[in-house]
ROSE-4610 file (N, C-alpha, C; in Angstrom, 1 decimal, always signed):
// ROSE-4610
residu = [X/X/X/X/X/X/X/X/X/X/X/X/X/X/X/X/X/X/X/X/X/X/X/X/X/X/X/X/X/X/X/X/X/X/X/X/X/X/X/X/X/X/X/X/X/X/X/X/X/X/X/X/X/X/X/X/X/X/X/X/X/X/X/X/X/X/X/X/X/X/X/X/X/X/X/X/X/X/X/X/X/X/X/X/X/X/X/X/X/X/X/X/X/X/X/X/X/X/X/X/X/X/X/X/X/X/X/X/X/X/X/X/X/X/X/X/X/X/X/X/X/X/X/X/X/X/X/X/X/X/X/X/X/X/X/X/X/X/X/X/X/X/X/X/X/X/X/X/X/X/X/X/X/X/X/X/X/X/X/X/X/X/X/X/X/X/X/X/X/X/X/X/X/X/X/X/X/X/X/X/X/X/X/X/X/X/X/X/X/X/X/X/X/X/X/X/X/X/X/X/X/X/X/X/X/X/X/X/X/X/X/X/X/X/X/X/X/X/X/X/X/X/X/X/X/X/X/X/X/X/X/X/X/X/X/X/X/X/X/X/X/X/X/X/X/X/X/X/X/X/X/X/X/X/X/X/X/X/X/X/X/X/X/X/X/X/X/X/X/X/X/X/X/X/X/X/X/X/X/X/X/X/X/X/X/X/X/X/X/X/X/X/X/X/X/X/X/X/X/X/X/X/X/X/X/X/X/X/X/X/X/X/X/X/X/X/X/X/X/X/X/X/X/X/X/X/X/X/X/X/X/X/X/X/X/X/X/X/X/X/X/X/X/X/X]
num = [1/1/1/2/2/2/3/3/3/4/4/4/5/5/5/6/6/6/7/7/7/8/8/8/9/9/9/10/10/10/11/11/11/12/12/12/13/13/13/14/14/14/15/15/15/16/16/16/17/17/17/18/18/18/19/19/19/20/20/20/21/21/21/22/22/22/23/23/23/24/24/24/25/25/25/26/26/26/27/27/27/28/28/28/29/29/29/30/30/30/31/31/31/32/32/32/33/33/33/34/34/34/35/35/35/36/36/36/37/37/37/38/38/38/39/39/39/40/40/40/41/41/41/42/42/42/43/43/43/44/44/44/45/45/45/46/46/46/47/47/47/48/48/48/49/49/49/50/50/50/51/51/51/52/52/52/53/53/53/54/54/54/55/55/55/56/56/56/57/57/57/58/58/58/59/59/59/60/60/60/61/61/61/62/62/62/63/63/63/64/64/64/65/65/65/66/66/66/67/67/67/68/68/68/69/69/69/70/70/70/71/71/71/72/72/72/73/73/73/74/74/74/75/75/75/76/76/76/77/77/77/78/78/78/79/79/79/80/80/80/81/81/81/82/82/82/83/83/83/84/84/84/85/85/85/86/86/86/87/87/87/88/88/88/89/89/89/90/90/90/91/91/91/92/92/92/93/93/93/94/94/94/95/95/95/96/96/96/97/97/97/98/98/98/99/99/99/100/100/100/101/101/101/102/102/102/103/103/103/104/104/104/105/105/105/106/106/106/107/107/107/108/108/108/109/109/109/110/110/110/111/111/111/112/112/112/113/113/113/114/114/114/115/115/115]
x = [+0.8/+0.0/+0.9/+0.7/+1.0/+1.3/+1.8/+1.8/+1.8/+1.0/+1.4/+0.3/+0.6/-1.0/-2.0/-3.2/-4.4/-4.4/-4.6/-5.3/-6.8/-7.4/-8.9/-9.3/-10.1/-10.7/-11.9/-12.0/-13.6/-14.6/-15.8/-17.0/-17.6/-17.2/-17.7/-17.1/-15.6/-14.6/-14.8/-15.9/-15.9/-14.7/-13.8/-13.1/-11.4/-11.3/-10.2/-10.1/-8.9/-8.6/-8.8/-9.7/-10.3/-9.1/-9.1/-8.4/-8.2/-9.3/-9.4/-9.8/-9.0/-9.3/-9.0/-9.6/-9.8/-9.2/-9.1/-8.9/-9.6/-10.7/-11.7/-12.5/-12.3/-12.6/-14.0/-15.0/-16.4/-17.0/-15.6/-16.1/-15.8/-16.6/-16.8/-15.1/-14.5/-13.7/-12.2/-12.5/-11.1/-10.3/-9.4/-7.4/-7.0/-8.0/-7.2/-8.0/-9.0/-10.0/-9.0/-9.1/-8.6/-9.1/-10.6/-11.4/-12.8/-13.5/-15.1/-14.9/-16.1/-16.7/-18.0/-18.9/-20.7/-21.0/-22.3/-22.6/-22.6/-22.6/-22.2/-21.6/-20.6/-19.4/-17.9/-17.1/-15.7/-14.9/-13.3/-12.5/-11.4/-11.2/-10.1/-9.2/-8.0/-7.3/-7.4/-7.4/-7.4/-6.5/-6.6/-5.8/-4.6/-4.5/-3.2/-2.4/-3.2/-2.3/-2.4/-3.3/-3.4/-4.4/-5.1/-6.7/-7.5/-7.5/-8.5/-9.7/-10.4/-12.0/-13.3/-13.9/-14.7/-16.3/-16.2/-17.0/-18.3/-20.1/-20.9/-21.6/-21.9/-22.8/-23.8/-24.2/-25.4/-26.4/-27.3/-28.0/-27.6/-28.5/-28.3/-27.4/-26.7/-25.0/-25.7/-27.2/-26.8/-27.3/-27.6/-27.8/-27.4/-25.8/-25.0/-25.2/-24.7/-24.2/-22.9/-22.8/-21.5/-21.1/-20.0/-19.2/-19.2/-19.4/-19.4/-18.9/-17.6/-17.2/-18.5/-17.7/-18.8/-18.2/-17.1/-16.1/-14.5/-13.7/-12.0/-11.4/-10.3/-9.3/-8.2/-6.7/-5.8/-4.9/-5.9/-5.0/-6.4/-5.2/-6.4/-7.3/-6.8/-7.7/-8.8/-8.5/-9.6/-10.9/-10.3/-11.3/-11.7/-10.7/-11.9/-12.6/-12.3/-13.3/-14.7/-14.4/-16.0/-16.4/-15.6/-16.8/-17.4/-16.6/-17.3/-18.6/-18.5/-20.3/-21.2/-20.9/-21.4/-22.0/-21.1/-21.5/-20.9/-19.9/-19.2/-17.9/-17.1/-16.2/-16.8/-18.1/-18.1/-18.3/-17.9/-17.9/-16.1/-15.4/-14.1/-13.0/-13.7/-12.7/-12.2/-13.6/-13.0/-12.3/-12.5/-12.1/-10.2/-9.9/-8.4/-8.0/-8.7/-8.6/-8.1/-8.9/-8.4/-7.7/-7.0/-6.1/-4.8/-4.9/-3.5/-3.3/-4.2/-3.6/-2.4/-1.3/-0.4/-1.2/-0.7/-1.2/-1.8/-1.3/-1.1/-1.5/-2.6/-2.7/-1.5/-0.8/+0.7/+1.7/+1.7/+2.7/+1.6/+0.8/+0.3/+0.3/+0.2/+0.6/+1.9/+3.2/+4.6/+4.7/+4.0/+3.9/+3.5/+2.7/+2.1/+2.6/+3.5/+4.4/+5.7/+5.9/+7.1/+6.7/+5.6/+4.8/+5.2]
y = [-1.2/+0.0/+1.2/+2.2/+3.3/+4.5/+5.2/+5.7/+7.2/+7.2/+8.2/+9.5/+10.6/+11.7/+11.1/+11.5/+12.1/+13.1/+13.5/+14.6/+14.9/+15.6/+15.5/+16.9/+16.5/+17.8/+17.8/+19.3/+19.8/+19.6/+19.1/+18.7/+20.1/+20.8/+22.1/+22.6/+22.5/+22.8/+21.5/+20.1/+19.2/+18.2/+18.1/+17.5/+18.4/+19.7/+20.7/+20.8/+20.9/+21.2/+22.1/+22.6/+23.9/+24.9/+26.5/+27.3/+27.7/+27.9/+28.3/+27.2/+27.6/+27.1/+27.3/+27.0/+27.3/+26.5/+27.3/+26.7/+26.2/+26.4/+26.0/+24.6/+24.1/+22.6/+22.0/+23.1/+22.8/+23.6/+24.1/+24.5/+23.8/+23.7/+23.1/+22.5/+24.0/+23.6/+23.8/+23.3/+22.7/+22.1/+23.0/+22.5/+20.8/+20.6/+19.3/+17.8/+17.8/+16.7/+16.0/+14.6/+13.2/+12.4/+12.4/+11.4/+11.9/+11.7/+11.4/+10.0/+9.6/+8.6/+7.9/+9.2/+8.4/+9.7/+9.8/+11.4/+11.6/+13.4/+13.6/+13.5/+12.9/+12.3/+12.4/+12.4/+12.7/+12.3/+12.3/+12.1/+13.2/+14.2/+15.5/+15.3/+16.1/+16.3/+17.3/+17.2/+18.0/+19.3/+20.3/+21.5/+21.5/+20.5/+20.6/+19.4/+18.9/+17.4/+16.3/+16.3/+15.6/+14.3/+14.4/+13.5/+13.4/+12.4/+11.8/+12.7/+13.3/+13.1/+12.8/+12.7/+11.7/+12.8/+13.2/+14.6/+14.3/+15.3/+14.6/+16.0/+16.2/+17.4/+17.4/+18.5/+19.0/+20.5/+20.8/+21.2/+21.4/+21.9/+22.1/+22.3/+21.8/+22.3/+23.5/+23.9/+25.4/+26.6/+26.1/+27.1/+27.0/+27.1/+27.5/+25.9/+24.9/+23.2/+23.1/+23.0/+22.7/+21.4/+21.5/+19.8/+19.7/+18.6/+18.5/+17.3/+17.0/+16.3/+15.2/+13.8/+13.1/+12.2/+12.1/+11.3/+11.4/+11.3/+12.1/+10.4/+10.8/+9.6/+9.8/+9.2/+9.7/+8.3/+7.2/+6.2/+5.9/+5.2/+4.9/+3.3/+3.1/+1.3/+1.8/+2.7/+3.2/+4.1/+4.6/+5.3/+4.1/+3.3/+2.0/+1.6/+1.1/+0.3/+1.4/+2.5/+3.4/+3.6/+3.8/+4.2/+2.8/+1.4/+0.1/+0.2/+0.6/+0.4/+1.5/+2.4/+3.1/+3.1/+1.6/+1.0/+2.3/+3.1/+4.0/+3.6/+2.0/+1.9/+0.8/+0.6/-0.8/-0.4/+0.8/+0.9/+0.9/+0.3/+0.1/+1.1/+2.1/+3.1/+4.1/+4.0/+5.0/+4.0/+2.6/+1.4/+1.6/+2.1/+2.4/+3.2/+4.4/+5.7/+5.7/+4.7/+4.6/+4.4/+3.0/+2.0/+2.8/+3.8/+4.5/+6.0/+5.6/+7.1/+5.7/+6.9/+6.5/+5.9/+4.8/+3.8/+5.2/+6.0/+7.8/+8.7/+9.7/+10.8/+11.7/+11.9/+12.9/+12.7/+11.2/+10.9/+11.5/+11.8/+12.2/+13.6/+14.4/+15.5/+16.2/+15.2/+15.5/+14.8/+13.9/+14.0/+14.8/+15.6/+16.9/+18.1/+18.0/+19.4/+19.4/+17.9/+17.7/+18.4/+18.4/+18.5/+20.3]
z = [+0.0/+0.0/+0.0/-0.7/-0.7/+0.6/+1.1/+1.9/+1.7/+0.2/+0.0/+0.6/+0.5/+0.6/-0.2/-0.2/-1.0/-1.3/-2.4/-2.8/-3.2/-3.0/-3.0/-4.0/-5.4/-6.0/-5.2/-5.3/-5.6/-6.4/-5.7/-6.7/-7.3/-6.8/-7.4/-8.6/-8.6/-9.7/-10.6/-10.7/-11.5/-11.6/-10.3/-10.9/-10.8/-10.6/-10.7/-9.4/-8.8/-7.8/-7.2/-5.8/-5.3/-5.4/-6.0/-6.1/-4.7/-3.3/-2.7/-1.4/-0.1/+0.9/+1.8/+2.8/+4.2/+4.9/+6.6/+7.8/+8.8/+8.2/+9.0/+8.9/+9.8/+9.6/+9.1/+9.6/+9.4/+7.7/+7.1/+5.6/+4.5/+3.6/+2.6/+2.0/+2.0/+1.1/+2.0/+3.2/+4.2/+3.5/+3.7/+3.4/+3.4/+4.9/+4.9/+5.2/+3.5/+3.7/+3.2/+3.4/+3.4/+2.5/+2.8/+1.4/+2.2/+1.0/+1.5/+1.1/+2.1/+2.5/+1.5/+1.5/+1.4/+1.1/+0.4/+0.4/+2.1/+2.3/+3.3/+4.7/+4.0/+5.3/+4.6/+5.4/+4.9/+6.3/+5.5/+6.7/+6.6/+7.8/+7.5/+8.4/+8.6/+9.4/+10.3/+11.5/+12.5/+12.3/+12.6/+11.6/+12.6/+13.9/+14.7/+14.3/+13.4/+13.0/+14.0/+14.4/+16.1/+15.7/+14.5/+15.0/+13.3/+13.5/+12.1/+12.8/+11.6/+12.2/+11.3/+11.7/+10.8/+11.2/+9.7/+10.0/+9.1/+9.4/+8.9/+8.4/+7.1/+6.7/+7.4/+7.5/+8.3/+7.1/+6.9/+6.3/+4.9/+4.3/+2.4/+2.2/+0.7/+0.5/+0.0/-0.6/-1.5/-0.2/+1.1/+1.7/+3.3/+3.4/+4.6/+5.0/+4.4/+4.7/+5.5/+6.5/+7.3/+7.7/+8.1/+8.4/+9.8/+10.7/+12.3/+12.1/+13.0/+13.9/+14.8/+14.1/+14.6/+15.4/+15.3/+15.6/+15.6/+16.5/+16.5/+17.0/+16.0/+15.8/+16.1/+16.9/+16.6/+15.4/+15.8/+15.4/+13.6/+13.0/+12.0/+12.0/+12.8/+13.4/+13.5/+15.2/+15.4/+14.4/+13.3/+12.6/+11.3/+11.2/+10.5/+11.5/+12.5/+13.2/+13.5/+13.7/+13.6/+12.3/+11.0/+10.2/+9.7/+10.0/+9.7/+10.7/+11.7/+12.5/+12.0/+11.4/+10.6/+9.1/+8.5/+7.4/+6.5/+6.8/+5.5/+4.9/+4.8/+4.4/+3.2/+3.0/+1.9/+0.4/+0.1/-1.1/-1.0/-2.2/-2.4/-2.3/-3.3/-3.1/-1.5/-1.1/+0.4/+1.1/+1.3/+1.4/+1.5/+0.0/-0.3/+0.4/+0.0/+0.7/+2.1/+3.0/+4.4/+4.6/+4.0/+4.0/+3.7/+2.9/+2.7/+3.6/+4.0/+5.5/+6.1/+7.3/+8.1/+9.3/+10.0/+11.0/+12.5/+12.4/+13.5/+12.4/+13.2/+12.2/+12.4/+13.3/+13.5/+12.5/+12.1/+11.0/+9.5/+9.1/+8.1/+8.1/+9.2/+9.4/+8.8/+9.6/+9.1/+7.6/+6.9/+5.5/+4.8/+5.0/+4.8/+4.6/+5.8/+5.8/+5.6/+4.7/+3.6/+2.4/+2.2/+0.3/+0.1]
Protein backbone atom coordinates (compact mmCIF):
# COMPACT_ATOMS: atom_id res chain seq x y z
CA UNK A 1 0.00 0.00 0.00
CA UNK A 2 1.04 3.34 -0.70
CA UNK A 3 1.75 5.72 1.93
CA UNK A 4 1.38 8.17 -0.04
CA UNK A 5 -0.99 11.71 0.63
CA UNK A 6 -4.37 12.06 -0.97
CA UNK A 7 -5.26 14.56 -2.76
CA UNK A 8 -8.86 15.49 -3.03
CA UNK A 9 -10.72 17.83 -6.03
CA UNK A 10 -13.59 19.82 -5.64
CA UNK A 11 -17.00 18.74 -6.73
CA UNK A 12 -17.73 22.15 -7.41
CA UNK A 13 -14.55 22.81 -9.73
CA UNK A 14 -15.87 19.22 -11.54
CA UNK A 15 -13.10 17.53 -10.88
CA UNK A 16 -10.16 20.72 -10.71
CA UNK A 17 -8.62 21.20 -7.76
CA UNK A 18 -10.26 23.89 -5.30
CA UNK A 19 -8.36 27.29 -6.14
CA UNK A 20 -9.41 28.33 -2.66
CA UNK A 21 -9.31 27.08 0.87
CA UNK A 22 -9.82 27.32 4.20
CA UNK A 23 -8.87 26.70 7.79
CA UNK A 24 -11.67 25.99 9.04
CA UNK A 25 -12.63 22.58 9.63
CA UNK A 26 -16.39 22.75 9.42
CA UNK A 27 -16.15 24.51 5.63
CA UNK A 28 -16.75 23.14 2.58
CA UNK A 29 -13.65 23.64 1.10
CA UNK A 30 -11.12 22.70 4.18
CA UNK A 31 -7.37 22.45 3.36
CA UNK A 32 -7.17 19.25 4.91
CA UNK A 33 -10.00 16.67 3.67
CA UNK A 34 -8.55 13.19 3.38
CA UNK A 35 -11.43 11.37 1.44
CA UNK A 36 -15.12 11.39 1.49
CA UNK A 37 -16.67 8.56 2.53
CA UNK A 38 -20.74 8.37 1.37
CA UNK A 39 -22.63 11.35 0.36
CA UNK A 40 -22.18 13.61 3.32
CA UNK A 41 -19.35 12.33 5.34
CA UNK A 42 -15.69 12.67 4.95
CA UNK A 43 -12.48 12.08 6.72
CA UNK A 44 -10.13 15.50 7.51
CA UNK A 45 -7.28 16.28 9.38
CA UNK A 46 -7.44 17.96 12.45
CA UNK A 47 -5.76 21.48 11.57
CA UNK A 48 -3.22 20.58 14.66
CA UNK A 49 -2.28 17.42 12.99
CA UNK A 50 -3.37 15.64 16.05
CA UNK A 51 -6.67 13.53 14.95
CA UNK A 52 -8.54 11.83 12.07
CA UNK A 53 -12.04 13.13 12.17
CA UNK A 54 -14.71 11.75 10.85
CA UNK A 55 -17.01 14.63 10.04
CA UNK A 56 -20.86 14.61 8.85
CA UNK A 57 -22.79 17.39 6.68
CA UNK A 58 -25.38 19.02 8.31
CA UNK A 59 -28.01 21.18 6.30
CA UNK A 60 -28.34 22.06 2.38
CA UNK A 61 -25.03 22.31 0.45
CA UNK A 62 -26.84 25.36 -1.53
CA UNK A 63 -27.84 27.06 1.66
CA UNK A 64 -25.03 27.48 4.65
CA UNK A 65 -24.23 23.17 4.73
CA UNK A 66 -21.54 22.66 7.28
CA UNK A 67 -19.20 19.84 8.36
CA UNK A 68 -19.44 18.48 12.26
CA UNK A 69 -17.20 16.27 13.92
CA UNK A 70 -18.84 13.12 14.64
CA UNK A 71 -16.08 11.34 15.64
CA UNK A 72 -12.03 12.12 16.50
CA UNK A 73 -9.34 9.64 15.78
CA UNK A 74 -5.83 9.69 16.59
CA UNK A 75 -5.03 6.23 15.36
CA UNK A 76 -6.39 4.85 12.04
CA UNK A 77 -7.67 1.29 13.39
CA UNK A 78 -9.63 3.16 15.39
CA UNK A 79 -11.28 5.25 12.61
CA UNK A 80 -11.87 2.02 10.45
CA UNK A 81 -13.34 0.34 13.21
CA UNK A 82 -16.01 3.38 13.63
CA UNK A 83 -16.76 4.19 10.19
CA UNK A 84 -17.30 0.14 9.74
CA UNK A 85 -20.33 0.42 12.53
CA UNK A 86 -21.43 3.11 10.61
CA UNK A 87 -21.49 1.05 7.35
CA UNK A 88 -19.17 4.00 5.52
CA UNK A 89 -16.19 1.91 4.35
CA UNK A 90 -18.08 -0.77 1.89
CA UNK A 91 -17.86 0.90 -1.11
CA UNK A 92 -14.09 0.06 -2.38
CA UNK A 93 -12.66 3.15 -3.06
CA UNK A 94 -12.97 4.95 0.43
CA UNK A 95 -12.07 1.37 1.39
CA UNK A 96 -8.40 2.42 -0.28
CA UNK A 97 -8.60 5.73 0.74
CA UNK A 98 -8.40 4.59 4.35
CA UNK A 99 -6.05 2.04 4.03
CA UNK A 100 -3.54 4.53 2.71
CA UNK A 101 -3.58 7.12 5.49
CA UNK A 102 -0.40 6.50 8.06
CA UNK A 103 -1.22 3.84 11.01
CA UNK A 104 -1.07 7.77 13.45
CA UNK A 105 -2.68 10.83 12.22
CA UNK A 106 0.70 12.86 13.53
CA UNK A 107 2.70 10.87 10.96
CA UNK A 108 0.32 12.17 8.10
CA UNK A 109 0.56 15.52 9.41
CA UNK A 110 4.58 15.46 9.07
CA UNK A 111 3.91 13.99 5.50
CA UNK A 112 2.06 16.85 4.81
CA UNK A 113 4.41 19.35 5.79
CA UNK A 114 7.15 17.74 3.58
CA UNK A 115 4.83 18.49 0.32
Amino acid sequence: MSKSPILQTSPKTQGQFAQTSSRRETADSYSAVLTPLAPRWRVILCRDGKQYILQRQFGNRLHKAVWRGESYHSTRRSLIRDCAKRYLISDVMAQAAIDRLPSLAREYAVQRAQY
